[in-house]
N, C-alpha and C positions, 0 to 999 in steps of 0.2 A: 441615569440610574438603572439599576439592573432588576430583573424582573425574572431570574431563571425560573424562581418556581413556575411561573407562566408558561415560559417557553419550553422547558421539558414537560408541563403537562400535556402539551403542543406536540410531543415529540411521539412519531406511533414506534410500536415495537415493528421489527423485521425479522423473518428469520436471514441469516446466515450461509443456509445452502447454496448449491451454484445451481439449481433448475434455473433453466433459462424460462421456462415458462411463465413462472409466474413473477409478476408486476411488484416493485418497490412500493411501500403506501406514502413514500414522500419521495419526492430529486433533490441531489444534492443544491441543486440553484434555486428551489422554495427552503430548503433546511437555513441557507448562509443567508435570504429574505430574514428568516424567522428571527435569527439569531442578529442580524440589524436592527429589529425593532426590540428587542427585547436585553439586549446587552448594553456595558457600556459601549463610549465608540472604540477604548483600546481591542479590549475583549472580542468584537465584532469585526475588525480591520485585520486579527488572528483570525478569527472563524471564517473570513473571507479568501485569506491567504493560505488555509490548506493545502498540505497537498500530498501527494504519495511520492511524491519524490524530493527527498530530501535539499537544502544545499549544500554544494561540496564541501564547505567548508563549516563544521559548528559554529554558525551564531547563534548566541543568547536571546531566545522568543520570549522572554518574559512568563513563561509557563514552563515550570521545574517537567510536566507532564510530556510538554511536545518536544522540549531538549531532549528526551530519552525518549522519546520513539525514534527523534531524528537520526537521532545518536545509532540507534539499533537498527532504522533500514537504511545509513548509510553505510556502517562495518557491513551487513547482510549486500547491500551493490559489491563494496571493496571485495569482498572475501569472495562471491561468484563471478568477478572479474579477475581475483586471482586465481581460482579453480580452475576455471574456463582457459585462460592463458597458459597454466600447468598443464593441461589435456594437447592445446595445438603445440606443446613446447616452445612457446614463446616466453619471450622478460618482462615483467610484469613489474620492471624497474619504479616506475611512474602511481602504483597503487600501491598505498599505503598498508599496510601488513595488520588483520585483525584479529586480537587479541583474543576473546568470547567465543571459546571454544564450542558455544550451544549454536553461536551462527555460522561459523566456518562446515560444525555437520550439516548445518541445514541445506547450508551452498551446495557441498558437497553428494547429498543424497538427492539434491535436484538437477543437477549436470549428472547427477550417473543414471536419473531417467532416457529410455528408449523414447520418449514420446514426451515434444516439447509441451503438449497441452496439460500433460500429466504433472510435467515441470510445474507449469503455470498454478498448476490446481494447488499441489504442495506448498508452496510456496505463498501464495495467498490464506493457505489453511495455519502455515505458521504464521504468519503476520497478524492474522486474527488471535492467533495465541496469545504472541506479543502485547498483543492491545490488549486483552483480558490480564494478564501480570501484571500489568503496571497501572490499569484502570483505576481510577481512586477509588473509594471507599464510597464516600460525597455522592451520590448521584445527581445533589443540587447544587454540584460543583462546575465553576466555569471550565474543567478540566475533563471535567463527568462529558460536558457540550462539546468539547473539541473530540474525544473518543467515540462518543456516540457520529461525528460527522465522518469522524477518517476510517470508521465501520463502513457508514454509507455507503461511501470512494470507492472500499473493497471491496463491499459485496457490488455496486455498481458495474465494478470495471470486471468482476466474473463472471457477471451475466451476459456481457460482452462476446465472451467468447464461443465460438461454434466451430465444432468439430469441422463438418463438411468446409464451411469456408476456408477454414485452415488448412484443409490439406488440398484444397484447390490450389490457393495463395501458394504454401509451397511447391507445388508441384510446376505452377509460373515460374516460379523464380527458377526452380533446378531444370527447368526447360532454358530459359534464357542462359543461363552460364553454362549450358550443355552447347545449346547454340552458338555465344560465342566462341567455343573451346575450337569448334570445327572447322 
């Protein structure tokens, strides 16, 4: 039996931003707890199975909510896989060609960033878009709980990010294949 009211009363607010500074008032792995105790077991084995990365292929989740996010950051991979393969002038034979002209600019005005973290930033900020557009209504919706998780993810995985190490990280790598070249 399901008990959302519970577990969204359960559920804190977060901001959004990307300060790495400041602390989540929940982790994704006590939110998918929360959401086992308090859902059904379908509803909870989805809440478990999230994730930010689509499968290649549409399948049917049982949630009209998560088919269309799927949906939207699978074209969004497609379309800066083929943006990206446009730039090195490669065939981009193998990826599927996407339709949703709103994602193809998105791809597009984040491959013509100078600065990959920038990219990153973008990119996360339209995904949050994403998820606000298509958000339901319901907030005591089992749909309302999978938004509010794949929120989490995002703002999780941008807290992640750090300048400094980044340009360390690359700066390793463009040593090594400099290295090699020699």
């Amino acid at each position: 039996m399901e008990h959302l009211y519970y577990l969204v009363a359960q559920l804190p607010a977060f901001s959004v931003n990307s300060d790495s500074n400041s602390k989540l008032p929940i982790t994704t792995e006590y939110f998918k707890d929360l959401c086992s105790r308090f859902m059904s077991s379908g509803a909870a084995k989805a809440a478990k199975s999230l994730s930010l990365e689509p499968p290649k292929k549409g399948e049917p989740t049982g949630s009209a909510f998560l088919d269309q996010w799927y949906t939207k950051e699978r074209n969004l991979r497609f379309a800066l896989a083929q943006v990206r393969a446009l730039k090195m002038k490669k065939e981009a034979k193998d990826i599927p060609i996407s339709s949703d002209g709103e994602v193809v600019q998105a791809a597009r005005t984040a491959t013509g960033m100078d600065s990959p973290l920038s990219a990153e930033q973008y990119l996360n900020e339209y995904r949050l878009g994403v998820l606000d557009k298509i958000a339901p209504l319901d907030i005591f919706s089992v749909d309302a709980v999978y938004c509010y998780g794949l929120k989490l993810m995002l703002v999780e995985r941008m807290k992640k990010f750090n300048r400094d190490l980044g340009l360390a990280s690359y700066h390793k790598i463009y040593d090594e294949i400099l290295g090699e070249k020699k």
